[in-house]
C-alpha positions in Angstrom: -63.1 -86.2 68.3 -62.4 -83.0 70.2 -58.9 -81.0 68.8 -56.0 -81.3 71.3 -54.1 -78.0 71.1 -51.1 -79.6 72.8 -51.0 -82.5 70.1 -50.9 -79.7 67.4 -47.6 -78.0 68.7 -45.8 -81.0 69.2 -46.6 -81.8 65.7 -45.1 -78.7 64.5 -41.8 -79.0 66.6 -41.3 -82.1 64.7 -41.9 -80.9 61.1 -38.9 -78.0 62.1 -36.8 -80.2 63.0 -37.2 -82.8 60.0 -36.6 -80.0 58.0 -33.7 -78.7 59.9 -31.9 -82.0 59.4 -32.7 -82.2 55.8 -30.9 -78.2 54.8 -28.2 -80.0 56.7 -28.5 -83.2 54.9 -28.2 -80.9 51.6 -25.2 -79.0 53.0 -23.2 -82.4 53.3 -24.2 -83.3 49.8 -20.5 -83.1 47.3 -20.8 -80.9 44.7 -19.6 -82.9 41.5 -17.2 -80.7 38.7 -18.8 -79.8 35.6 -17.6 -81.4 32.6 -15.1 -79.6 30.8 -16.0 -78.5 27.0 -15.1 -80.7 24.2 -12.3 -80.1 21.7 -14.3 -79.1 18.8 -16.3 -76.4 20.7 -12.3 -74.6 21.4 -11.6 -74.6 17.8 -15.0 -73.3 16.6 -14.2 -70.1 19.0 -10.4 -69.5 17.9 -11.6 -70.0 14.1 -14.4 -67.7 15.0 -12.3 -65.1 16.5 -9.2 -65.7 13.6 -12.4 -64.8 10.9 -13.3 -61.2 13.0 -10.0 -60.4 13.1 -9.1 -60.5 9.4 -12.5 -58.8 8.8 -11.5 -55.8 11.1 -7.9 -55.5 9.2 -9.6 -56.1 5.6 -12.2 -53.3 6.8 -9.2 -50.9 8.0 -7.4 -51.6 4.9 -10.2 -50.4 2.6 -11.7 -47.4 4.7 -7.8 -46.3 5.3 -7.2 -43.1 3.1 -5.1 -44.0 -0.1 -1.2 -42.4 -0.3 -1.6 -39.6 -3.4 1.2 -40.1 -5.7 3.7 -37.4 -6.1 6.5 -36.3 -7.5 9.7 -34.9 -5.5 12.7 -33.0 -5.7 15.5 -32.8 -3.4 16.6 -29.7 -1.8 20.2 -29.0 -2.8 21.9 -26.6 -0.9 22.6 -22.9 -2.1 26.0 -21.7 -2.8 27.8 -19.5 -5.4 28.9 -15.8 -5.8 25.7 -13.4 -6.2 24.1 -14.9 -3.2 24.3 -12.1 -0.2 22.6 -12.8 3.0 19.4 -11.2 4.2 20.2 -9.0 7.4 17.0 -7.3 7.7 13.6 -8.0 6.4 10.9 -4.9 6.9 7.8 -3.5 5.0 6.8 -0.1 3.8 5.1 1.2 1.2 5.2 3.2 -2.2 5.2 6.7 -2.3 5.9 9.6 -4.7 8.4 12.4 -3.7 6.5 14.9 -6.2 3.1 14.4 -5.3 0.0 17.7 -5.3 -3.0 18.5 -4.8 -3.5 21.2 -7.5 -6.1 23.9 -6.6 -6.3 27.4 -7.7 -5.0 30.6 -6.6 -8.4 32.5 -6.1 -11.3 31.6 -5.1 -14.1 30.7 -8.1 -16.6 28.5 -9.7 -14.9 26.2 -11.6 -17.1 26.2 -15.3 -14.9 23.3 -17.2 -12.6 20.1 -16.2 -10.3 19.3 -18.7 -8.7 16.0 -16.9 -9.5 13.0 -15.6 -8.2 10.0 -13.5 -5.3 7.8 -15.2 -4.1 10.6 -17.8 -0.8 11.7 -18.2 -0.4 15.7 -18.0 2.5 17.9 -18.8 4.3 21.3 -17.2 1.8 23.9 -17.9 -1.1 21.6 -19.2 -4.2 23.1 -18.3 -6.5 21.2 -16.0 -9.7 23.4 -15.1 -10.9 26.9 -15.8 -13.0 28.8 -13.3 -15.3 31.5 -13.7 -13.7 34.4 -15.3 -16.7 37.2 -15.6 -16.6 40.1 -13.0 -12.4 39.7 -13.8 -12.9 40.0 -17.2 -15.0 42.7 -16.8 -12.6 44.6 -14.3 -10.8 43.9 -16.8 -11.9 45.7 -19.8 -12.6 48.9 -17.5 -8.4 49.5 -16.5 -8.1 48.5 -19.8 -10.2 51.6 -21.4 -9.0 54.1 -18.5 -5.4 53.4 -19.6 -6.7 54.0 -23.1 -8.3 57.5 -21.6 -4.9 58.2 -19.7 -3.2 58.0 -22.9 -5.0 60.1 -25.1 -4.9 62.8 -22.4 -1.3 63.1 -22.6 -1.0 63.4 -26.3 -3.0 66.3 -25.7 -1.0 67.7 -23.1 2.3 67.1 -25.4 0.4 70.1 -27.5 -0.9 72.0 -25.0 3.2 72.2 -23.8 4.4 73.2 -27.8 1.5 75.8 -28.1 3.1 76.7 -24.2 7.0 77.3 -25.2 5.6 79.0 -28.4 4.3 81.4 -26.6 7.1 82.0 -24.5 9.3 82.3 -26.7 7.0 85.4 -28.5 6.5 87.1 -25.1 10.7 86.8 -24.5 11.0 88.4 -27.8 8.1 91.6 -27.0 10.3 91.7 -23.7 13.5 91.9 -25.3 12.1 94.5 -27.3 10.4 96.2 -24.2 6.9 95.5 -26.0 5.8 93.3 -23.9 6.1 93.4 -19.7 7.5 91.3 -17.4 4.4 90.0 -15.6 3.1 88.8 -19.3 7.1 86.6 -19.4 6.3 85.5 -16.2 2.3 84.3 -16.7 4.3 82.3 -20.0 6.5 80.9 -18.4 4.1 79.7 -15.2 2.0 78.3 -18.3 4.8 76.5 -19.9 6.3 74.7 -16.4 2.6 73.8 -15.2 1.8 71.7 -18.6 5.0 70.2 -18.4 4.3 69.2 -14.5 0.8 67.8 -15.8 2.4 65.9 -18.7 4.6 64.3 -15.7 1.9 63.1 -13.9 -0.2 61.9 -16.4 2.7 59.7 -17.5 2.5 58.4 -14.1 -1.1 57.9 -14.4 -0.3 55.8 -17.5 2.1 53.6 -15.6 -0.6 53.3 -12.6 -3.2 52.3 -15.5 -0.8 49.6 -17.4 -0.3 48.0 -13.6 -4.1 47.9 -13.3 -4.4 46.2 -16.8 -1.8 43.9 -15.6 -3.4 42.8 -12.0 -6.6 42.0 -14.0 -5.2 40.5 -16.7 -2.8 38.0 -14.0 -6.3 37.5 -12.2 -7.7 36.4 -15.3 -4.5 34.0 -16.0 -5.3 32.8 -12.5 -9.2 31.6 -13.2 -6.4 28.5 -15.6 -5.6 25.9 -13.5 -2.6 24.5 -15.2 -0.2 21.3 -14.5 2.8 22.6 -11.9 4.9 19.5 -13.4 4.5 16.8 -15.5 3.1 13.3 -14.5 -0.1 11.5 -13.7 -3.4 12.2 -12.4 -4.7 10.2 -10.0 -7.6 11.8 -8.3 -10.4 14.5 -9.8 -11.6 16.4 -6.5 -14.2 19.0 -8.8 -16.7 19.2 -11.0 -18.1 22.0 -13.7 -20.7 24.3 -10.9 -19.0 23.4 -8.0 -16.7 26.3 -5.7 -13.2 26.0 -5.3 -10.8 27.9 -3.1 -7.0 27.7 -1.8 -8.1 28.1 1.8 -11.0 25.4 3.2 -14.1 27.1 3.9 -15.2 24.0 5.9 -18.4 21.8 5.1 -18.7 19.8 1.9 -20.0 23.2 -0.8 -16.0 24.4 -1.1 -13.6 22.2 -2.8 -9.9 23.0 -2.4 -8.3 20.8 -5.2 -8.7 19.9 -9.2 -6.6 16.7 -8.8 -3.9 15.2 -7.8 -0.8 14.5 -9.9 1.6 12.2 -9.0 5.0 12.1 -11.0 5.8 8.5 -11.5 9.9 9.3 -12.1 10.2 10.1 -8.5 8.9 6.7 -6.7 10.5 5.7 -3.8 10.0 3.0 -0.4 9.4 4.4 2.4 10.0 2.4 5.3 9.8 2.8 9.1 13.0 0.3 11.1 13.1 -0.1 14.7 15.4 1.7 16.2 16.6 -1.4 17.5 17.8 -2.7 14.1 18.8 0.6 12.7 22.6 -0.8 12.9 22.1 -3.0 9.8 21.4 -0.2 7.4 23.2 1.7 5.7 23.3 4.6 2.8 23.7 2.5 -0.6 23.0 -0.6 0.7 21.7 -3.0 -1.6 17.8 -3.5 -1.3 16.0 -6.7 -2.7 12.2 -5.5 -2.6 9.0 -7.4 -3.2 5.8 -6.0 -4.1 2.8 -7.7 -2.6 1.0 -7.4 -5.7 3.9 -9.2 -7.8 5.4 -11.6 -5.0 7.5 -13.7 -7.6 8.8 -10.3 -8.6 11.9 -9.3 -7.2 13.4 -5.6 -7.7 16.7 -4.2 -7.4 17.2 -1.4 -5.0 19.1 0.2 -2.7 19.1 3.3 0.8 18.8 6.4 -0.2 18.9 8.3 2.8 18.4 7.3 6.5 16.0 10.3 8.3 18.2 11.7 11.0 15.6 11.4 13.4 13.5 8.7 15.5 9.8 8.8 16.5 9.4 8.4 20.3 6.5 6.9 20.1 6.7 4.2 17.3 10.3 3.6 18.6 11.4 3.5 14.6 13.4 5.6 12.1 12.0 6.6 8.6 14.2 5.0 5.7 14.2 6.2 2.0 14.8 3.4 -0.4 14.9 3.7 -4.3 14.4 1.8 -7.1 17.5 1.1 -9.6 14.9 1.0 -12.4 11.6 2.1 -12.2 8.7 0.1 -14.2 5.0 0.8 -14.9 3.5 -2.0 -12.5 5.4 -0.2 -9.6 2.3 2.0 -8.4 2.2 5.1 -5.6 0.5 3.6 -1.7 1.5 0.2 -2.6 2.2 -2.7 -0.1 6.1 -3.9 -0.2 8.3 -5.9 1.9 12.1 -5.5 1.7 15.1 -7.5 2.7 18.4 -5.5 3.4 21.2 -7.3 2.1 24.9 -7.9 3.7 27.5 -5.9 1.9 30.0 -7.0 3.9 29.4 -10.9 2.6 30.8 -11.3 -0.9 30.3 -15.3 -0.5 27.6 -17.7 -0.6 24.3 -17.4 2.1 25.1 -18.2 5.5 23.5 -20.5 7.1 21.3 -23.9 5.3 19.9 -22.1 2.1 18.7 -24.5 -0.7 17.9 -24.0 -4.4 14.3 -25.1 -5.2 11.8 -24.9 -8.2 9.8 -22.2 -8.7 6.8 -24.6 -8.6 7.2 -26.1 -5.3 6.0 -23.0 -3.8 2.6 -22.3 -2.8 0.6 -19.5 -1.3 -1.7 -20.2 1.4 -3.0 -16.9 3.5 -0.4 -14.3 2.5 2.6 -17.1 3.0 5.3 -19.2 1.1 4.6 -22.7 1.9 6.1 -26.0 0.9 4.9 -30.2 1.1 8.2 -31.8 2.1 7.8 -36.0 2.6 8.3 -37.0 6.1 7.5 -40.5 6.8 5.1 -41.1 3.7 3.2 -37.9 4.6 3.1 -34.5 3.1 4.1 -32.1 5.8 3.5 -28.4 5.3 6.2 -26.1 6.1 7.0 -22.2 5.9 9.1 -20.9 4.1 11.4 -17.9 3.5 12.6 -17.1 0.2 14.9 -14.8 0.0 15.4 -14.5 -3.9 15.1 -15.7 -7.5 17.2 -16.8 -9.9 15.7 -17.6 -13.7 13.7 -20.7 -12.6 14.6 -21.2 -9.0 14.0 -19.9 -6.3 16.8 -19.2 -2.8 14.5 -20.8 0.8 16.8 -19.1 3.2 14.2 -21.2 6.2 11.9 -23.7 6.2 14.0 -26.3 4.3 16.9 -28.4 4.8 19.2 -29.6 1.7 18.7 -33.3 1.3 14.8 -33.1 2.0 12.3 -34.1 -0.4 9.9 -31.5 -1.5 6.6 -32.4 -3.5 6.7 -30.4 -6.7 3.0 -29.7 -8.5 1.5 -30.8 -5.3 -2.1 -32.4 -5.9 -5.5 -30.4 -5.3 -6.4 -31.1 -2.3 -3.1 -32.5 -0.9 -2.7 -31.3 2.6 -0.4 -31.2 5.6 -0.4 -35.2 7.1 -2.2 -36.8 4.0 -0.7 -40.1 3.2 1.7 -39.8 -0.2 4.0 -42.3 -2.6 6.5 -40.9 -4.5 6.8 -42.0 -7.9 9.9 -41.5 -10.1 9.4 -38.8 -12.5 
């Protein structure tokens, strides 16, 4: 049967529009609501999410970092007579008055070294020798011409008796018109000319002692001796090596033995801004504190305030000295000093508290404290401005009434978690 292409189009016309009908058969169609969960399905979730939460606060409980005991003591505020107030803090250093570099007078080899570093030397002690041959030499030769000098005038002294001797004989031979007057006169000429030698050969003498004596001061001058008493501190030479009061330049010529330092006459020296040079004063009392002793506090007070600024530093030099002087106290060392109020005669102005020695630590170059703030350790800075026995004066840093950790942990640090616990 032949194919009807007319037949085939209608049929698919018809199969569109069946399915047409059916998509909006579909869209008609109600949608029924899902059924909602049962009961038992709610509670397993809540119990579910009750059981993670009391795992995430058991976990944070035991990876949370544990509060350190410690013990505390409370800052109690400082007052009493003895306390004066701070009005300055500065830093200087140590440094002798008497300090030299001892060299020689002359320039020499120095053959022997009779010191070394640390010793303690006295006035006139000697320190080196130097090379004393061509001078000792020299020496012997004014020596043996002042010997020569002298016995030349001994015989002169005869030569002059044997002269007014004869002069006397030829006054005689004239007196009795033996003798003539030229043969007086050639006597006497003889007699004044021996006496005129003796004159200058005396002078010679004194010309050859003075020779003897140069040499014999150049040969005092190859000893190098102490100028004052005190302590060595460098040796510049050795035995072989040159040495000469005037530098020579290069490193062959040395111009110093040693230094000596005398320890009596330490002293702080210390450079105030011109700014603050108002709050010092001659006599002032000084509290100074050595770097190398910081729990060490020294008595001291201004010696003398330099009558003159540096204009490009902006500061004025300030001598301060120690009441006492003590053998730890060493020349160049590092010292910070507090200037204290001699107008106040009361207690510290301002919140000062009284602490134990042992709440203080040092942590780079500073006084630091653990004070408990909120169940934490907090660090703070800290001034102290003195010590008394046991305890120490925090001038900053502290309030009275706060609670500061005393033998703090190792370890402890600012913001860990801490407990107190009753001593």
């Amino acid at each position: 049967m032949p194919f009807d292409p007319d037949a085939k189009k209608q049929f698919l016309v018809l199969e569109q529009s069946m399915s047409a009908s059916k998509a909006t058969l579909d869209d008609l169609r109600i949608e029924r609501k899902r059924k909602p969960d049962s009961p038992s399905r709610i509670w397993s979730l809540a119990i579910g999410l009750a059981v993670l939460a009391l795992l995430a606060v058991g976990g944070w409980r035991l990876l949370r970092p544990k509060a350190v005991q410690v013990r505390t003591v409370l800052a109690r505020a400082a007052a009493g007579p003895g306390l004066e107030r701070t009005v300055l803090n500065a830093s200087g250093y140590v440094t002798a008055r008497r300090e030299a570099t001892v060299s020689s007078k002359v320039t020499g080899k120095v053959i022997e070294v009779l010191i070394e570093e640390g010793r303690k030397v006295e006035e006139g002690q000697v320190l080196a020798r130097l090379d004393d041959t061509n001078v000792k030499a020299s020496l012997r030769l004014a020596e043996a011409q002042l010997e020569s000098t002298s016995k030349a005038l001994e015989e002169t002294r005869v030569r002059i008796k044997e002269a007014d001797q004869e002069l006397r004989r030829v006054t005689d031979l004239v007196r009795n018109k033996i003798a003539t007057q030229a043969d007086l006169d050639h006597a006497e000429a003889a007699a004044h000319s021996l006496k005129a030698k003796l004159q200058q050969q005396q002078a010679d003498i004194t010309v050859a002692e003075r020779q003897v004596a140069s040499w014999q001061q150049q040969m005092e001058d190859t000893i190098i001796r102490a100028p004052f008493a005190g302590i060595a501190t460098s040796k510049n030479a050795q035995p072989g090596e040159m040495i000469s009061p005037i530098s020579a330049g290069g490193g062959f010529t040395r111009t110093g033995i040693c230094t000596i330092v005398d320890m009596s006459s330490l002293e702080i020296e210390i450079e105030v801004n011109e700014s603050y040079i108002n709050r010092v004063e001659p006599s002032q009392p000084v509290e100074a504190t050595l770097d190398a002793y910081p729990d060490w506090k020294i008595p001291c007070k201004v010696i003398a305030i330099i009558p003159t600024a540096d204009r490009q530093k902006s500061t004025v030099k300030v001598r301060v000295g120690f009441d006492k002087l003590d053998s730890r106290i060493l020349p160049e060392m590092s010292v910070k000093v507090g200037f204290r109020d001699t107008g106040s005669s009361g207690p510290v102005a301002g919140h000062a508290v009284k602490l134990p020695k042992n709440v203080i630590q040092q942590q780079e170059g500073h006084d630091v404290v653990l004070v408990v703030q909120h169940g934490r350790a907090e660090r703070r800075a800290v001034t102290v401005s003195s010590t008394l026995n046991d305890e120490v004066i925090v001038s900053a840093g502290v309030a009275a009434g706060e609670r500061v950790i005393v033998d703090a942990p190792h370890g402890l640090s600012d913001g860990s978690p801490v407990r107190e616990v009753t001593p």
